[in-house]
Backbone as numpy.savetxt, mean C-alpha at the origin, in Angstrom:
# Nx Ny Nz CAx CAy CAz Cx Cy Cz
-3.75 17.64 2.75 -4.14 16.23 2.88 -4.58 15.69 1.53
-3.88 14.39 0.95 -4.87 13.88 -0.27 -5.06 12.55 0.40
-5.65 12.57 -0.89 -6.84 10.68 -0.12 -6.42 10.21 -1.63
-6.76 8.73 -1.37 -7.10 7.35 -1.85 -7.77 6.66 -1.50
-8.11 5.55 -2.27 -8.56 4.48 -2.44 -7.73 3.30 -2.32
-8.29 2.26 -1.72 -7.53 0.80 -1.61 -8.58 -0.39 -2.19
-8.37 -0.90 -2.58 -8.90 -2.22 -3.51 -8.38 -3.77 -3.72
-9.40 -4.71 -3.52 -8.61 -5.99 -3.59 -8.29 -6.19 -5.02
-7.84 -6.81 -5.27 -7.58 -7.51 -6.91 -8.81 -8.26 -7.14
-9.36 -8.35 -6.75 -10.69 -9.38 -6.62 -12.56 -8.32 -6.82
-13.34 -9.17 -7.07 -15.10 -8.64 -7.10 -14.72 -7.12 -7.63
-15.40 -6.10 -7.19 -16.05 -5.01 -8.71 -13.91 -4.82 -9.35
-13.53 -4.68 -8.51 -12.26 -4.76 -9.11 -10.91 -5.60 -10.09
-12.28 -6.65 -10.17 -11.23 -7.85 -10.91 -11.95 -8.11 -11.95
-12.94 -7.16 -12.80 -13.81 -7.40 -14.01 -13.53 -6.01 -14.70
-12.86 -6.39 -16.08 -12.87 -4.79 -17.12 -13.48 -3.98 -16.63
-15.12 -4.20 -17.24 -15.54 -3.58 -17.11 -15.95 -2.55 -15.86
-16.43 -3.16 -14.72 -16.47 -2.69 -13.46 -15.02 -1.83 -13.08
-13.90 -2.38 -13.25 -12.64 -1.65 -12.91 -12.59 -0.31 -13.87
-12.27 -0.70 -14.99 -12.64 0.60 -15.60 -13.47 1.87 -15.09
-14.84 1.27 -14.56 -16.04 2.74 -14.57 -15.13 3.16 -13.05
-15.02 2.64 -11.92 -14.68 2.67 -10.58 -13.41 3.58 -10.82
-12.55 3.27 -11.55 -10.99 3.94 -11.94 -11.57 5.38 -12.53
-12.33 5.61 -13.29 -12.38 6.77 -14.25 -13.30 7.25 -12.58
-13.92 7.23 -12.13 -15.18 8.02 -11.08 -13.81 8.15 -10.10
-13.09 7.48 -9.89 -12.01 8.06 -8.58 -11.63 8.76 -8.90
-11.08 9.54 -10.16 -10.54 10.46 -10.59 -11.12 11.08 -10.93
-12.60 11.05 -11.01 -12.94 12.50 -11.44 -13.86 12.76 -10.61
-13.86 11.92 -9.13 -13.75 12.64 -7.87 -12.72 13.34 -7.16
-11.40 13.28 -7.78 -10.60 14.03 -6.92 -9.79 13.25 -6.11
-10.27 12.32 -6.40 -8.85 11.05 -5.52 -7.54 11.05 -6.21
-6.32 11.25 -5.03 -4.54 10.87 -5.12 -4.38 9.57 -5.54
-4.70 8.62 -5.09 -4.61 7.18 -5.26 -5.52 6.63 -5.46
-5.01 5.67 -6.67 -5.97 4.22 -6.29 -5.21 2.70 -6.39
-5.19 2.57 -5.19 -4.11 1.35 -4.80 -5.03 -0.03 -5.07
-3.86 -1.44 -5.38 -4.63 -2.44 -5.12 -3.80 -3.54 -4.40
-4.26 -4.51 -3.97 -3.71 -5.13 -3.31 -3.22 -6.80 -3.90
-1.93 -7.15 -2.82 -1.32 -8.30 -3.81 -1.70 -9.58 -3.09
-2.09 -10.19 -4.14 -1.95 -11.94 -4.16 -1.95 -12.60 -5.10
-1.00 -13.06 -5.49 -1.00 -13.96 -6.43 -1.55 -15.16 -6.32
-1.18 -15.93 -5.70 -2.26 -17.11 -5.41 -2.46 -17.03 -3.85
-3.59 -18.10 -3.50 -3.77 -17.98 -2.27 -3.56 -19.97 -2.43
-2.73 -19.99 -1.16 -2.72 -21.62 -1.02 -3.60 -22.41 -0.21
-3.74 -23.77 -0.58 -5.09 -24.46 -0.17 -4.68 -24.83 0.97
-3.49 -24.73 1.80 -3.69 -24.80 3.63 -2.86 -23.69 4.16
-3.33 -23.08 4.49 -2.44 -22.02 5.11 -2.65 -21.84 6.64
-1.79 -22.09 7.43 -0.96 -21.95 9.18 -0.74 -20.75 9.56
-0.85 -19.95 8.20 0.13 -18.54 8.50 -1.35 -17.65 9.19
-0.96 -16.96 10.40 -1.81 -16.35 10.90 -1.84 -14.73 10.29
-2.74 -14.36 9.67 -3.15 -13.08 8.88 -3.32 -12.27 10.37
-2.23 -11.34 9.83 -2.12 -9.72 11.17 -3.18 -8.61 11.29
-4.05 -8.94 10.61 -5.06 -7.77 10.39 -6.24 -8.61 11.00
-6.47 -9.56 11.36 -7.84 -10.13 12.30 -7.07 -10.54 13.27
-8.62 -10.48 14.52 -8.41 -11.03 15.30 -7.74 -12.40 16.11
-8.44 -13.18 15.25 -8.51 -14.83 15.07 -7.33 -15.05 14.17
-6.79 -14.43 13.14 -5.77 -14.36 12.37 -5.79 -15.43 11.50
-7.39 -15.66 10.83 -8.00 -16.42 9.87 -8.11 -15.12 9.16
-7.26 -15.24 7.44 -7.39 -14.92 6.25 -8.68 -14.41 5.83
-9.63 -13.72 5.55 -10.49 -13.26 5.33 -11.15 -13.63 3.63
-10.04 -14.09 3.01 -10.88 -14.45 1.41 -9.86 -15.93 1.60
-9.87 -17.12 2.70 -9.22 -17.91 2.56 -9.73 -18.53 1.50
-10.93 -19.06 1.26 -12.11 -20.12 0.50 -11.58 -19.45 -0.57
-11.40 -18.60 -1.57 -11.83 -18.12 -3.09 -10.28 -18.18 -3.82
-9.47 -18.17 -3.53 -8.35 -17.70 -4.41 -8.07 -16.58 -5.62
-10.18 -16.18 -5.34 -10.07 -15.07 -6.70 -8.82 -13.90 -6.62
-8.41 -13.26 -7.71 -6.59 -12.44 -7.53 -6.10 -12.08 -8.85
-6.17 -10.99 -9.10 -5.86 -10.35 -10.08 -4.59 -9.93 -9.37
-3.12 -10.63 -11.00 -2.31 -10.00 -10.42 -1.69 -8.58 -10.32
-1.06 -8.02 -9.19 -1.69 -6.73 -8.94 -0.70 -5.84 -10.06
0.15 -5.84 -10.09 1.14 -4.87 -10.86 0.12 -5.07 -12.83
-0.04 -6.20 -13.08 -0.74 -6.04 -14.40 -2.38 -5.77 -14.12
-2.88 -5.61 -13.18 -4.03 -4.84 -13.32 -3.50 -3.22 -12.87
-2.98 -3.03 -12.43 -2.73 -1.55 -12.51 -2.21 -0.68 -13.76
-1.56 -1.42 -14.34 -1.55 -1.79 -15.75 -2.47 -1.24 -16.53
-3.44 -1.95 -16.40 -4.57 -2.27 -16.96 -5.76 -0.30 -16.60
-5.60 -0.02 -15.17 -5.75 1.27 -14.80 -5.21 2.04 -15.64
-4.40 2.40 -15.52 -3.29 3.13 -16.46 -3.83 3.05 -17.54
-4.46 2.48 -18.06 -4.55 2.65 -19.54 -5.94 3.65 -19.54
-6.81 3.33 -18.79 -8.23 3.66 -19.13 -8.31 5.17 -17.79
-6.97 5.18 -17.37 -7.09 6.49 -16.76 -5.84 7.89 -17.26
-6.22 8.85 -16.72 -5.29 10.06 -16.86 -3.97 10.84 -16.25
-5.17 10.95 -14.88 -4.11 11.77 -13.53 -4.33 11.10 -12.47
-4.58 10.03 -12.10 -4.80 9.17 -10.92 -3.67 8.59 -10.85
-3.08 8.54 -9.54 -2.02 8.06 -9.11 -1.82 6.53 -8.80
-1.73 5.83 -8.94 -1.53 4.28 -9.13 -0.32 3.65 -8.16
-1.39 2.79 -7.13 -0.52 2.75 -5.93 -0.16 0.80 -5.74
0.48 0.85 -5.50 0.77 -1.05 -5.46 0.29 -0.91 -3.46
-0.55 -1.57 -3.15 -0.89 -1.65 -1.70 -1.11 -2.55 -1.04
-0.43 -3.46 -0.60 1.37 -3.31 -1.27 1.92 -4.59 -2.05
2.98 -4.05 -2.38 3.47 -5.31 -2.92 4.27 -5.86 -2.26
4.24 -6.99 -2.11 4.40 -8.20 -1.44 6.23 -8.66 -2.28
7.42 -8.05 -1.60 8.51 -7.98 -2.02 8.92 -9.55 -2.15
8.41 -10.47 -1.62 8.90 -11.90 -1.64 8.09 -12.14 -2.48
7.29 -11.74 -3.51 6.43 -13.12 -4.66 7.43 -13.31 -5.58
8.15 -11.94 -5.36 8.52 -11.67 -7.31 10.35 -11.56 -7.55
10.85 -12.49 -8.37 12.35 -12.18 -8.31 12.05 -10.39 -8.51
13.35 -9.66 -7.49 13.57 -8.19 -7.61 13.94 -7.61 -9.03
14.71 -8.12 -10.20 14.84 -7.91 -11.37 13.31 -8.01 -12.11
12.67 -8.80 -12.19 11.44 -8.81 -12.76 10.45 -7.93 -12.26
10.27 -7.71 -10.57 9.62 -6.74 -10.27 9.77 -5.46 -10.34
11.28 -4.81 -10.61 11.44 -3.84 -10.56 11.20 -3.45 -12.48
11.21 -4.24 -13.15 10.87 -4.05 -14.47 9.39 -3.70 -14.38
8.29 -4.48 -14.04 7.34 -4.44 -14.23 6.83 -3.51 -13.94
7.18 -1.97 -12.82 7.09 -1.63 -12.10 7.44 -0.06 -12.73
8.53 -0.27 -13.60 9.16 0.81 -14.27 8.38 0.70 -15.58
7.65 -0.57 -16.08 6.94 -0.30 -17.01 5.62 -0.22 -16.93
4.81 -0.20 -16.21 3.88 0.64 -15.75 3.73 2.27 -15.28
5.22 2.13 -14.57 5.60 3.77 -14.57 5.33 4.48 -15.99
6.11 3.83 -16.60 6.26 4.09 -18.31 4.63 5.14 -19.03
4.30 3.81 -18.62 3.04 3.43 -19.70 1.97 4.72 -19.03
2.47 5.03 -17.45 0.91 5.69 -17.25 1.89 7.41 -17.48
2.72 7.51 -17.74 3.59 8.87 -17.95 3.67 9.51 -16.20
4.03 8.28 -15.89 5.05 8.84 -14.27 4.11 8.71 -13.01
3.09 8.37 -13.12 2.13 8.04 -12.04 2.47 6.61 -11.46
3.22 5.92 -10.87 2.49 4.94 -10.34 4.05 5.00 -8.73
3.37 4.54 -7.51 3.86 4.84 -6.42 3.96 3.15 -5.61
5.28 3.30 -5.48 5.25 1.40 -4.82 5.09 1.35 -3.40
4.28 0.90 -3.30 3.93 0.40 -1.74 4.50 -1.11 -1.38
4.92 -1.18 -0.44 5.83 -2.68 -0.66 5.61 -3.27 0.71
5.61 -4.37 1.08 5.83 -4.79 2.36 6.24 -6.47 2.44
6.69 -7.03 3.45 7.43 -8.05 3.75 6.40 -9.46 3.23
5.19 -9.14 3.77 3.96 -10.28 3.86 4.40 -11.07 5.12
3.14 -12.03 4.60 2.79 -12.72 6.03 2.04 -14.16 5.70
2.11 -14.55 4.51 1.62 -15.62 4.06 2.79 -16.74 3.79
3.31 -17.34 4.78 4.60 -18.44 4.44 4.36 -19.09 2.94
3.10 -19.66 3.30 2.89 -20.75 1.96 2.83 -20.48 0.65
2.11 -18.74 0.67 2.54 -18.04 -0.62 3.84 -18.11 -1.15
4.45 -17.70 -0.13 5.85 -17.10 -0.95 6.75 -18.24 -1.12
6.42 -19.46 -0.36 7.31 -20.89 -0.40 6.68 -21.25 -1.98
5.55 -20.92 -2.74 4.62 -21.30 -3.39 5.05 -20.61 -5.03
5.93 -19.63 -4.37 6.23 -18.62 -5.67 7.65 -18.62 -5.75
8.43 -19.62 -5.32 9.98 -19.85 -5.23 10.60 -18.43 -4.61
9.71 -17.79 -3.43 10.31 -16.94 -3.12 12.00 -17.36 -1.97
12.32 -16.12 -1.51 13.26 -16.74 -0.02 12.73 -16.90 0.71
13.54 -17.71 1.91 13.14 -18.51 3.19 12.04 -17.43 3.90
11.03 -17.95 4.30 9.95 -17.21 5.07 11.04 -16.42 6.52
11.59 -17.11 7.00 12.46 -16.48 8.40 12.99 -15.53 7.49
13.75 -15.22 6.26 14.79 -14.16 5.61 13.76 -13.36 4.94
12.82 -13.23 5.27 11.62 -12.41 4.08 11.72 -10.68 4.19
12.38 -10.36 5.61 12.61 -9.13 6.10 13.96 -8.68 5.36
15.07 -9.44 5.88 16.58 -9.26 4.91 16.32 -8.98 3.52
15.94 -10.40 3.21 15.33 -10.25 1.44 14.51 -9.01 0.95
13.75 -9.02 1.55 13.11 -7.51 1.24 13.86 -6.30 0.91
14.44 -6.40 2.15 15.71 -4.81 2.53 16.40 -4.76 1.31
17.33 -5.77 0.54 18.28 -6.15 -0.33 16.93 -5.60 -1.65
15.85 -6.34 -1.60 14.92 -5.92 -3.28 15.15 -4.66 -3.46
14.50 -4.12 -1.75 14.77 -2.41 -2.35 15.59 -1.71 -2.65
16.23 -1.95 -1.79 18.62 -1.62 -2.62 18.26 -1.68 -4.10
17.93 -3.00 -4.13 18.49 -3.44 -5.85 17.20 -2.75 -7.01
16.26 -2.39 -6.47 15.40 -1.34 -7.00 15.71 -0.16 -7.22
16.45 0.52 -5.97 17.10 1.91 -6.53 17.60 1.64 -7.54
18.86 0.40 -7.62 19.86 0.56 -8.07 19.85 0.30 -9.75
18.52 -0.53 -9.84 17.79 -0.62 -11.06 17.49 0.55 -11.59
16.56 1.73 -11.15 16.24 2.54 -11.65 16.69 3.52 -11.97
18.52 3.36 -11.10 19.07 4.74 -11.30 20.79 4.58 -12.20
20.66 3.49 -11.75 22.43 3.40 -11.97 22.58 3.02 -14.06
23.52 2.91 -14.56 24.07 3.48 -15.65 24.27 1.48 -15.79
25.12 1.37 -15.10 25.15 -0.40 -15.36 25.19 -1.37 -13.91
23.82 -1.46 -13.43 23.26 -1.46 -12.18 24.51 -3.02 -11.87
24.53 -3.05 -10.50 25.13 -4.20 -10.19 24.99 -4.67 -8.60
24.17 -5.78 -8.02 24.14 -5.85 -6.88 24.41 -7.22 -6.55
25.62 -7.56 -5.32 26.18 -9.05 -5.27 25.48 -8.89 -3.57
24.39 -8.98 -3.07 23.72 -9.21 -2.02 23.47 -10.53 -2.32
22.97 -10.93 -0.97 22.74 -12.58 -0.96 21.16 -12.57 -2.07
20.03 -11.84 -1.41 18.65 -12.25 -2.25 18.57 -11.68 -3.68
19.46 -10.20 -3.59 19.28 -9.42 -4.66 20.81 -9.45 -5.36
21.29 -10.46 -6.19 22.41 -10.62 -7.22 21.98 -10.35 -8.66
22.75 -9.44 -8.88 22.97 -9.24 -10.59 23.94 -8.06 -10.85
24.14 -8.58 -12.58 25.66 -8.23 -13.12 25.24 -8.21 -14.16
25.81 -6.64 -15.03 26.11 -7.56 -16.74 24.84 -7.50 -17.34
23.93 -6.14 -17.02 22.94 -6.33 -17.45 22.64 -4.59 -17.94
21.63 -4.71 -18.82 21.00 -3.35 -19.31 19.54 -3.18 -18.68
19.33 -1.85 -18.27 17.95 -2.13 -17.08 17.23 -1.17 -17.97
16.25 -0.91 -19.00 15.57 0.53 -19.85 14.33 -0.13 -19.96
13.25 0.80 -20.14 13.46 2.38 -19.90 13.59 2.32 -17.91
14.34 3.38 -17.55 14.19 3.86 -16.68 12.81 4.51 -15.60
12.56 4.42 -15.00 11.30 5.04 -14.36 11.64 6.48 -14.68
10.25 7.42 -15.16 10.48 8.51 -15.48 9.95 10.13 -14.16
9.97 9.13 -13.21 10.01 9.96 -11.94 11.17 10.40 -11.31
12.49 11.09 -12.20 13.49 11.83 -11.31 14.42 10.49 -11.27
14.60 10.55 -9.90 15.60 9.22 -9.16 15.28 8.01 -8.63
13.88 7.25 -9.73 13.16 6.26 -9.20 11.54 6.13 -8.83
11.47 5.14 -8.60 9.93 5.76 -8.25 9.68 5.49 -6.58
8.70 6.62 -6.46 8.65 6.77 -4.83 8.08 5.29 -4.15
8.65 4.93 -2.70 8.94 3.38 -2.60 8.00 4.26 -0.75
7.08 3.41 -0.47 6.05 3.33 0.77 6.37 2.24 1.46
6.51 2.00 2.60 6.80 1.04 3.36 5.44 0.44 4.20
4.73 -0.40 4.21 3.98 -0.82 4.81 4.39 -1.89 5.92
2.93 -1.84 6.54 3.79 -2.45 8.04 3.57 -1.97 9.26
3.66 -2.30 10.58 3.24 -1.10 11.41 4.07 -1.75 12.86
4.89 -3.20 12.67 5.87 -3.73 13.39 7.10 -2.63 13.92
7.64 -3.12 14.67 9.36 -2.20 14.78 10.20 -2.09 13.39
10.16 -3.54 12.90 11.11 -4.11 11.56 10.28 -3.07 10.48
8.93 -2.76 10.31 8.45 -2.03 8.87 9.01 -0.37 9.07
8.83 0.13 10.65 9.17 1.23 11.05 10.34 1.70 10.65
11.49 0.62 10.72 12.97 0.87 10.65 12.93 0.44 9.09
12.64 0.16 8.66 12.84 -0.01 6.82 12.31 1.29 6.06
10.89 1.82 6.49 10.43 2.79 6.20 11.15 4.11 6.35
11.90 4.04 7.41 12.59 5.10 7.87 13.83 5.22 7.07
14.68 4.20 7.26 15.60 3.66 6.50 15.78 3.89 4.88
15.00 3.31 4.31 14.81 2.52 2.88 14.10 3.14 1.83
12.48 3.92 2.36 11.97 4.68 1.83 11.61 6.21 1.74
10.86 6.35 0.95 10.05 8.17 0.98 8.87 8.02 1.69
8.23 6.77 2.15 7.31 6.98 3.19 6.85 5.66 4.01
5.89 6.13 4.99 5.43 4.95 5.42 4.26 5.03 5.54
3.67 3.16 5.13 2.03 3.22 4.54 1.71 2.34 5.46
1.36 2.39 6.95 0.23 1.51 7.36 -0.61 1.25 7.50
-1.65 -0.02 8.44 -3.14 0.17 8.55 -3.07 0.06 9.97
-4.23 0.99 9.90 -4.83 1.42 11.53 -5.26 0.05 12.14
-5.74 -1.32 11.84 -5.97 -2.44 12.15 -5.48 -3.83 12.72
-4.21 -3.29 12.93 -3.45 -4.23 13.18 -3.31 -4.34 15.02
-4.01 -6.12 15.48 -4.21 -5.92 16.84 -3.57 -5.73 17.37
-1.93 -6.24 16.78 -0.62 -6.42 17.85 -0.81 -4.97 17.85
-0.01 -4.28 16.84 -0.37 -2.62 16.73 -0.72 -1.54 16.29
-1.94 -1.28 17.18 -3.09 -0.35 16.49 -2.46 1.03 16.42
-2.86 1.36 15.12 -2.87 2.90 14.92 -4.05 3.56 15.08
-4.64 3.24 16.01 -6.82 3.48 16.36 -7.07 4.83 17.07
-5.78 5.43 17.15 -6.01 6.68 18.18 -4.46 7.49 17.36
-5.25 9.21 17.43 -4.20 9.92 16.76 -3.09 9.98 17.44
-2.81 10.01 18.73 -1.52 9.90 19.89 -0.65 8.74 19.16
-1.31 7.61 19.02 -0.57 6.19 18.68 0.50 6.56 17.60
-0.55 7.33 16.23 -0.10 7.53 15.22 0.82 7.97 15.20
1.11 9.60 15.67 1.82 10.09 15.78 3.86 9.47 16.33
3.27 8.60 17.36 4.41 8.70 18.30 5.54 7.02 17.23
3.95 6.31 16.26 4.78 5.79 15.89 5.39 6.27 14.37
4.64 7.32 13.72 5.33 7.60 12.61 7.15 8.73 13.09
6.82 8.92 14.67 8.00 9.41 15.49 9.46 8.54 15.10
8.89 7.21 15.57 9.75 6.28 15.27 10.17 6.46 14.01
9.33 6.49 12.92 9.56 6.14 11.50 10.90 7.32 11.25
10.77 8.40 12.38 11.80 9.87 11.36 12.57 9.69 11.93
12.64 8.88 13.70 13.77 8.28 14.20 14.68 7.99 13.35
14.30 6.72 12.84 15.25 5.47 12.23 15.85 6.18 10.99
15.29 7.37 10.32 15.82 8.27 8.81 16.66 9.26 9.49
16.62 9.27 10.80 17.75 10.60 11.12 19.06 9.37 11.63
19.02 8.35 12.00 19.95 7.31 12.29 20.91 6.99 11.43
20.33 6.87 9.82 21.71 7.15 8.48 21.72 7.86 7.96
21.46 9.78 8.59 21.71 10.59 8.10 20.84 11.02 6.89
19.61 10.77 7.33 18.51 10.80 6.53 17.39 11.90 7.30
16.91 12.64 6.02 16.06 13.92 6.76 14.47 13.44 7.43
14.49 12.96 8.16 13.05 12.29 8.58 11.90 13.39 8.52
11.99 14.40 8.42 10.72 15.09 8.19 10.71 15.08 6.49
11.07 14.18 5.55 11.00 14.14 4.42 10.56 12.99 4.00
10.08 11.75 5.17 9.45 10.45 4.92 7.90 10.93 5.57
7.06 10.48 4.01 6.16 10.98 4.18 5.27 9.93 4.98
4.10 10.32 5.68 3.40 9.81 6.55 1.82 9.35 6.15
1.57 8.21 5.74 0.00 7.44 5.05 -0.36 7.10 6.10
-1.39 6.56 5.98 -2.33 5.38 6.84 -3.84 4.96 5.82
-3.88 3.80 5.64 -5.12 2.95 5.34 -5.92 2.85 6.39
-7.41 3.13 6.68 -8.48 2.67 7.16 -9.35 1.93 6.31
-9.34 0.53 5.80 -10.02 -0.61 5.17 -11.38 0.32 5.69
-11.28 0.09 6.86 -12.99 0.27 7.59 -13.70 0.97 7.46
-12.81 2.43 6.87 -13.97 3.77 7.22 -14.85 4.11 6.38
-16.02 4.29 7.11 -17.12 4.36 6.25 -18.32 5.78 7.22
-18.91 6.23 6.07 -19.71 7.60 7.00 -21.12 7.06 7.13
-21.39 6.93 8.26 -22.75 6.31 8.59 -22.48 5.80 9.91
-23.27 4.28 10.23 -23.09 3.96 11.11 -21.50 3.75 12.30
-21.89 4.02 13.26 -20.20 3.81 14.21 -20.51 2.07 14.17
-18.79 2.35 14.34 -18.32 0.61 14.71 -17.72 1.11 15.76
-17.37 -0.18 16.73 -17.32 -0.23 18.38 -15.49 -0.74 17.68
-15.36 -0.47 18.92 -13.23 -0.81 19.02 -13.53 -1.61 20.51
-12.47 -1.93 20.55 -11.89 -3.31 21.60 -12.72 -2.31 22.69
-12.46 -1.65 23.39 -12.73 -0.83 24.03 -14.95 -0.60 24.44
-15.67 -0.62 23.60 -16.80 -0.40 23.25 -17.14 1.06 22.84
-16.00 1.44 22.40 -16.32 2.97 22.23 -16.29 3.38 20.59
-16.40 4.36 20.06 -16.32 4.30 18.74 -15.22 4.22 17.80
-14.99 3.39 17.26 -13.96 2.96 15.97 -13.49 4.37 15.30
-12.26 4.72 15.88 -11.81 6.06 14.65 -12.12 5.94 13.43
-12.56 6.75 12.53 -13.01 7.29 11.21 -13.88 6.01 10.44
-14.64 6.00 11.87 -16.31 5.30 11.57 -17.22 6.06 11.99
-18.79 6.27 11.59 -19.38 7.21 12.16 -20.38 7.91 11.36
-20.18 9.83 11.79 -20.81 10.88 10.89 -19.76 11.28 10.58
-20.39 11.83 9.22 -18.85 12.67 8.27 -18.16 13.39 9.64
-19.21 14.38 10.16 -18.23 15.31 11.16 -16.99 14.53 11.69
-17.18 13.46 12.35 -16.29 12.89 13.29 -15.42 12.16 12.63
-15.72 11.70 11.14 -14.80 11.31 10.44 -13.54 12.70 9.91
-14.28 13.47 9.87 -13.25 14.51 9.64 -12.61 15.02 10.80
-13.14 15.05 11.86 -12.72 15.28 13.25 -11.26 14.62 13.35
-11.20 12.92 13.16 -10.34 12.08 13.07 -9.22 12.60 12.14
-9.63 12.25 11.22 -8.64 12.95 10.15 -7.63 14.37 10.47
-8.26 15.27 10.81 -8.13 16.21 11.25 -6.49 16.24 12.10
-6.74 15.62 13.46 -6.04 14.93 14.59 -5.08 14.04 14.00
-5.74 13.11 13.21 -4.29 12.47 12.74 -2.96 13.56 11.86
-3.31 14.55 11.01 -3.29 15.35 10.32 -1.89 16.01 11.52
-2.62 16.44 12.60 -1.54 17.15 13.03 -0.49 16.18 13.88
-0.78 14.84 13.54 0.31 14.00 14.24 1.20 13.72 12.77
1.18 14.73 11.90 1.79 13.92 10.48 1.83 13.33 9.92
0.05 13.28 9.19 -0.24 12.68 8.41 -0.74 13.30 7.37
-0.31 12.87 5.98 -0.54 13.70 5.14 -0.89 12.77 3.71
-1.21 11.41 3.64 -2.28 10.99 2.96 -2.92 9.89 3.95
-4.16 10.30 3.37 -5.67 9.13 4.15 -5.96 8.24 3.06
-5.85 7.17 3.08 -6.60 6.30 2.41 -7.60 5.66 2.38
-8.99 4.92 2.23 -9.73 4.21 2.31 -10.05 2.76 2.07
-10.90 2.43 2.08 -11.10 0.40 1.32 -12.59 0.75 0.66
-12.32 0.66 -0.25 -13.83 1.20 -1.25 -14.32 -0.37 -1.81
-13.79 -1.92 -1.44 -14.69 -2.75 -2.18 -15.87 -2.86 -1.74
-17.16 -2.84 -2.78 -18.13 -2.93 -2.20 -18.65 -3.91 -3.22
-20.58 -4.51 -2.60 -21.00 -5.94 -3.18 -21.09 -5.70 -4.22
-21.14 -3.99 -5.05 -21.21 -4.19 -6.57 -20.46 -3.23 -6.79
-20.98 -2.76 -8.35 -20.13 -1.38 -8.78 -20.99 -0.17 -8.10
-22.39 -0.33 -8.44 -22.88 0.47 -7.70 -22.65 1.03 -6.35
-22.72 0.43 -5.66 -22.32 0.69 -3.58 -21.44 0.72 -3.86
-19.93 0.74 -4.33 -19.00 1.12 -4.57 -18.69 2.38 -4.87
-19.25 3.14 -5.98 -19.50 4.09 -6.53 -20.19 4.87 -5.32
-21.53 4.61 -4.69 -21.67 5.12 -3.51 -20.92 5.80 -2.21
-20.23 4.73 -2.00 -19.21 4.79 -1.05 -18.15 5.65 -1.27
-17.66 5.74 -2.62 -16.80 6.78 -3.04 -17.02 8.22 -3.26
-18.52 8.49 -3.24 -18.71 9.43 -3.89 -19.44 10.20 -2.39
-19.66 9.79 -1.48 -19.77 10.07 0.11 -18.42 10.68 0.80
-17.81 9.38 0.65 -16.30 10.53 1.40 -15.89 11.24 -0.02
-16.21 11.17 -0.58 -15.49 13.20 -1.53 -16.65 13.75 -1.89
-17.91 13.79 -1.11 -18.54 14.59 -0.88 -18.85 15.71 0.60
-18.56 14.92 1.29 -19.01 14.80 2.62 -17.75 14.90 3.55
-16.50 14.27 2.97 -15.25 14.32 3.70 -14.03 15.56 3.38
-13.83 14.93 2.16 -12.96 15.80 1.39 -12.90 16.79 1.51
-14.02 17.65 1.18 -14.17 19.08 0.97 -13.82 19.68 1.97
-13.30 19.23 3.13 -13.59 20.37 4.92 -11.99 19.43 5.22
-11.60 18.92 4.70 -10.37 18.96 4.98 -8.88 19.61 4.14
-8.28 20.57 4.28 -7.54 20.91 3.80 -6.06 20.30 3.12
């Protein structure tokens, strides 16, 4: 099992200094990842109902604060070593696919082969209408086509793709990502459509346990849907026990329990025991990285929080 970290672009994570100390202490706690998350801008009316609440009100609607995410990881990379550098996720409609897949290979570059793309469709119309992305209804197609044209960036000799979202010709793509055959591509998401792309498209799938339509809140769930995920990789002749299996818990924290729809206790909320208990269970439904949500009100409780689960967690899980 390895772990990570997840992070907004925003508060202890969107100041040098603070990012810096937080980046160097994840790693020399022993953390796989440290992911951050994308927004480029946030727009001043947004309709679009956010999948991770209840109410499906945006959670940092008011601030627009947003570090953009691929150049602050960037920015990681520089002031770190062996920490793995995770995009969580990137949001495949902000960014023409030629520019993102550059940016992406040059960060690869820069950190000497560490950095892991987490990608997903989004869910913010007004963003991506906002960033000359494609049609919000084609954001799934469009997506599918970036990642095509991402392999095809990173691997091919004189890349060429005449898809409707992802066109280009006649071009030189260097340096290359220096991870083998590309860099490893995570599918986030936890819909039918992220299941079948993940399965499909990538080396793994990255969801969050939070999502009301569908919860990953119980290890049974997990399991039966990362099932799906090896489904859809044995469908084009793809080895599905070779798409690896994540999950994000934003929530988990060792201390007090949080209540679930239910009134019962919130998986990998609690005492360490039962947080590892969880883990554990998910573990044998095939899961083989855990992630966390480490923003906290400063650097300090941050630092706290991190240094609890790889004290207290880590160690008793194998």
């Amino acid at each position: 099992m390895k772990f990570g970290l997840h992070f907004g672009s925003r508060g202890v994570a969107g100041h040098p200094e603070s990012l810096t100390v937080v980046a160097r202490k994840a790693e020399a706690l022993g953390y796989e990842h440290f992911g951050m998350s994308d927004h480029v801008i946030v727009a001043t009316n947004v309709e679009s109902s956010y999948p991770y609440s209840e109410t499906g009100k945006f959670f940092d609607q008011d601030s627009g604060v947003s570090l953009e995410q691929v150049t602050a990881l960037g920015f990681v990379a520089g002031v770190t070593k062996r920490i793995r550098l995770l995009t969580s996720v990137l949001v495949l409609p902000h960014r023409h696919p030629v520019l993102a897949a550059k940016m992406l290979a040059t960060v690869d570059t820069l950190s000497s082969g560490r950095l892991t793309v987490g990608v997903g469709v989004g869910w913010m119309a007004e963003e991506i209408a906002l960033l000359g992305g494609p049609p919000f209804a084609s954001r799934a197609q469009a997506s599918d086509q970036y990642i095509k044209g991402f392999r095809e960036l990173w691997t091919a000799e004189h890349p060429k793709s005449d898809s409707e979202f992802a066109t280009f010709d006649n071009l030189l793509f260097a340096p290359k990502p220096t991870q083998g055959t590309g860099l490893p591509i995570w599918v986030g998401g936890e819909a039918k459509g992220a299941r079948r792309r993940a399965g499909q498209l990538a080396d793994g799938w990255y969801p969050v346990t939070g999502n009301p339509k569908h919860p990953l809140d119980t290890a049974d769930r997990y399991k039966a849907a990362l099932a799906d995920v090896r489904a859809e990789a044995e469908k084009v002749g793809r080895d599905g026990k070779q798409v690896i299996g994540a999950l994000l818990a934003i929530y988990c924290r060792v201390g007090s329990e949080q209540k679930d729809r239910d009134g019962k206790r919130l998986t990998f909320t609690g005492s360490a025991q039962a947080i590892i208990d969880d883990i554990s269970e998910y573990r044998e439904g095939g899961l083989e990285h855990f992630l966390i949500g480490s923003d906290g009100r400063d650097t300090n409780g941050t630092i706290d929080h991190m240094e609890q689960f790889a004290t207290e967690v880590m160690p008793h899980i194998v």
